[in-house]
PASEBA-1860 file (N, C-alpha, C; in nm, 3 decimals):
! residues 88
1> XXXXXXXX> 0.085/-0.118/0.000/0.000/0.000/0.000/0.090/0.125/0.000 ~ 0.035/0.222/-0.043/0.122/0.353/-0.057/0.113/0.403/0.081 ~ 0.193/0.515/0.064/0.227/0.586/0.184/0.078/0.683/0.226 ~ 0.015/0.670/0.342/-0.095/0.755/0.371/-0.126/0.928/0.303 ~ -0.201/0.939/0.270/-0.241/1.069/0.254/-0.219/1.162/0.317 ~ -0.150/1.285/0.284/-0.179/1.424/0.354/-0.254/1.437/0.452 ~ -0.234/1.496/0.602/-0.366/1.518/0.685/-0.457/1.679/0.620 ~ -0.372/1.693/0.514/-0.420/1.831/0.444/-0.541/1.829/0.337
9> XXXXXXXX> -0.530/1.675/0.281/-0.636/1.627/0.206/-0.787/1.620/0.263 ~ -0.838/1.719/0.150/-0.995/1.664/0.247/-1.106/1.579/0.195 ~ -1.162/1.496/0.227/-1.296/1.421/0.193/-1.409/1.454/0.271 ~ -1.517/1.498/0.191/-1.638/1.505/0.219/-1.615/1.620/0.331 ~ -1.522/1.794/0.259/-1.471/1.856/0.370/-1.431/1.853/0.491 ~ -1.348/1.735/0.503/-1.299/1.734/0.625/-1.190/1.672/0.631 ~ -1.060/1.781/0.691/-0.927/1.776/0.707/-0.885/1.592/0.763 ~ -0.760/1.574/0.751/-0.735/1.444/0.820/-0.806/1.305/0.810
17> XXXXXXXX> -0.960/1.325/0.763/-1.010/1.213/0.726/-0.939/1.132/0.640 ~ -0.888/1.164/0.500/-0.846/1.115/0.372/-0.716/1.011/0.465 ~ -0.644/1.103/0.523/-0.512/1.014/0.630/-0.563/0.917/0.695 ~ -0.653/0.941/0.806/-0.698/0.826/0.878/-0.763/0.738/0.800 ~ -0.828/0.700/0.647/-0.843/0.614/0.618/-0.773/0.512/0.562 ~ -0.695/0.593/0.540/-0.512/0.535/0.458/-0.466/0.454/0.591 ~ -0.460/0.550/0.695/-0.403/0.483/0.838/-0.480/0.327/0.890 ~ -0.594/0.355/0.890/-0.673/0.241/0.924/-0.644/0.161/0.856
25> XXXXXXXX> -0.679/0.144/0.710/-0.642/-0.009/0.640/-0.470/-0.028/0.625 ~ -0.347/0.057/0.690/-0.260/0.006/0.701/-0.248/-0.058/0.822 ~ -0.288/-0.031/0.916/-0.323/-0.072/1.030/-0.396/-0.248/1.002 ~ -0.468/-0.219/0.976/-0.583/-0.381/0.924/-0.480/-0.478/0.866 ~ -0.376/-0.409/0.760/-0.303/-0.512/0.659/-0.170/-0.496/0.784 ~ -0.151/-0.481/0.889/-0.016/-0.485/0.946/0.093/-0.427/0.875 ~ 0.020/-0.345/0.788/0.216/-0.246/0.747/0.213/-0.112/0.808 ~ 0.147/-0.111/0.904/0.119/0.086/0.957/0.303/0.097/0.967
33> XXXXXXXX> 0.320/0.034/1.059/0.454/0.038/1.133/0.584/0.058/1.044 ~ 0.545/0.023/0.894/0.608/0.009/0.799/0.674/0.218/0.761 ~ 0.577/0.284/0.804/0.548/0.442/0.838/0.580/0.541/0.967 ~ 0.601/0.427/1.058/0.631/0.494/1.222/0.525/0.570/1.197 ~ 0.412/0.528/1.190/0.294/0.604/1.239/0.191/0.463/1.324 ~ 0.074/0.529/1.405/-0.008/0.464/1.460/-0.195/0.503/1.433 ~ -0.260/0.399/1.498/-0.362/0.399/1.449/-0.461/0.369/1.546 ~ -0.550/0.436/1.661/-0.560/0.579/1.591/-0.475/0.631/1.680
41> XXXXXXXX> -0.371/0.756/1.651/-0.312/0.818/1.716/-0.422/0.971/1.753 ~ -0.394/1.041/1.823/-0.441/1.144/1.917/-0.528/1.233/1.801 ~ -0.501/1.232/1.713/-0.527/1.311/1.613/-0.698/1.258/1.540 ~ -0.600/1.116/1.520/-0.744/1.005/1.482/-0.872/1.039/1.581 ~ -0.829/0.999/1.683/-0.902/0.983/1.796/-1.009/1.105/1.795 ~ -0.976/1.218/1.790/-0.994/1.389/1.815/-1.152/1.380/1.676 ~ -1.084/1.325/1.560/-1.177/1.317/1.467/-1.276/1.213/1.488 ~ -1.251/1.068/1.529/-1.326/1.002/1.545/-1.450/1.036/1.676
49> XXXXXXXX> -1.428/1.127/1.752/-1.479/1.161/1.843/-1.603/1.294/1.769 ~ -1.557/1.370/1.694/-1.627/1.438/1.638/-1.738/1.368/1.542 ~ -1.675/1.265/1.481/-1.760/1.175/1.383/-1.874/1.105/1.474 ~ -1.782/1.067/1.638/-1.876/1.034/1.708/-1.895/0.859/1.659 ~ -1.800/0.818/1.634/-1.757/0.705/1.537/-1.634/0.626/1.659 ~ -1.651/0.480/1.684/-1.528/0.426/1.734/-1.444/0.362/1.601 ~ -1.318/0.340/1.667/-1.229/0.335/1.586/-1.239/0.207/1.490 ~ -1.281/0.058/1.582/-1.324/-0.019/1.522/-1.424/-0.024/1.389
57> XXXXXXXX> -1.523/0.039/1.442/-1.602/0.079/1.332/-1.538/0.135/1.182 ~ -1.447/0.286/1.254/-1.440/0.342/1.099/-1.316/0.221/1.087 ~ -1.233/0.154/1.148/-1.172/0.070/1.035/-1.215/0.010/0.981 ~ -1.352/-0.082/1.003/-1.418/-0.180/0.929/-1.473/-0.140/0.814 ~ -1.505/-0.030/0.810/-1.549/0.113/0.698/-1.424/0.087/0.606 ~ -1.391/0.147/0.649/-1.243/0.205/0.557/-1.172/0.093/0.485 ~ -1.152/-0.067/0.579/-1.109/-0.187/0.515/-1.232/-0.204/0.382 ~ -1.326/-0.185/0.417/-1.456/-0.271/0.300/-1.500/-0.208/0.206
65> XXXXXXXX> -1.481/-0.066/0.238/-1.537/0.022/0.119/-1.409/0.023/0.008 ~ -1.452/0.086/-0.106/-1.335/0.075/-0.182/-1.337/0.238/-0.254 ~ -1.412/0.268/-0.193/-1.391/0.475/-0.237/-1.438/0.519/-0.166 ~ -1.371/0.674/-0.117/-1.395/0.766/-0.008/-1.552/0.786/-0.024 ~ -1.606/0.812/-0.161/-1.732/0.830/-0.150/-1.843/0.715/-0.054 ~ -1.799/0.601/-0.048/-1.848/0.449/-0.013/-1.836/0.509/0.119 ~ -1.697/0.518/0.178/-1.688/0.573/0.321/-1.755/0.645/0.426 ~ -1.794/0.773/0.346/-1.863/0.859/0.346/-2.022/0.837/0.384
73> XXXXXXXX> -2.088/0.743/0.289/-2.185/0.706/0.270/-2.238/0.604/0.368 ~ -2.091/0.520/0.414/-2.135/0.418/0.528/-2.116/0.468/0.680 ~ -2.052/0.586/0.685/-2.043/0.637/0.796/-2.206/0.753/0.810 ~ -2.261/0.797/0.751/-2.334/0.836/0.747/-2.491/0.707/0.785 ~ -2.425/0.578/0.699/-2.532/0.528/0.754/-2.514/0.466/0.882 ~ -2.402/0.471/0.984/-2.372/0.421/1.086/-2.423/0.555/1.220 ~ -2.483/0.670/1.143/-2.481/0.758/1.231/-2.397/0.843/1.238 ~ -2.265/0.883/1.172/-2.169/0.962/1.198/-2.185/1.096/1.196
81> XXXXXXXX> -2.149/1.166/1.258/-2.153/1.293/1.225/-2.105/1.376/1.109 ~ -2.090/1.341/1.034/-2.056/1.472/0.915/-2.127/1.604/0.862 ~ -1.992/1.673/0.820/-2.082/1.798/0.813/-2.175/1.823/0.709 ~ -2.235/1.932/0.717/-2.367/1.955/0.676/-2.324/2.001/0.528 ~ -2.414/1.912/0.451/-2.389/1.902/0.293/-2.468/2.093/0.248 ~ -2.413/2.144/0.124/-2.520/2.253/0.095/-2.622/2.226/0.054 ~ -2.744/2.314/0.051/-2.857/2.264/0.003/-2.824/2.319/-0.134 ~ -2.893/2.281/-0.235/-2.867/2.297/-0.391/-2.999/2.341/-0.421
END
């Protein structure tokens, strides 16, 4: 797997998500460590708390879906908090 995403990248406007999903399924496949990074580290945590989401969860998300949009869509149907789409 490639090297995680930017915490600068955003999905579905929101900073750090795009990373922590990269983080999670390196985490799942055992190469996080491969990065000297962790999962969820303080950062994760901070977001997953806002999502209102445990960590288990969004990894199981993040392992099964296969696009941020999928992600998005299953965290939403798990209850997550995301932010508020515009009205059109």
């Amino acid at each position: 797997m490639a090297e995680p995403r930017s915490g600068n990248v955003q999905v579905g406007g929101m900073g750090w998500l795009a990373r922590m999903i990269d983080k999670a399924r390196l985490e799942k496949a055992g190469e996080i460590e491969q990065y000297d990074l962790e999962y969820p580290c303080p950062m994760d945590r901070g977001l997953l708390r806002e999502l209102n989401v445990d960590a288990k969860t969004f990894q199981d998300i993040a392992v099964s879906a296969s696009t941020d949009a999928q992600i998005l869509f299953e965290l939403e149907r798990v209850g997550a908090k995301l932010p508020q789409k515009p009205h059109q």
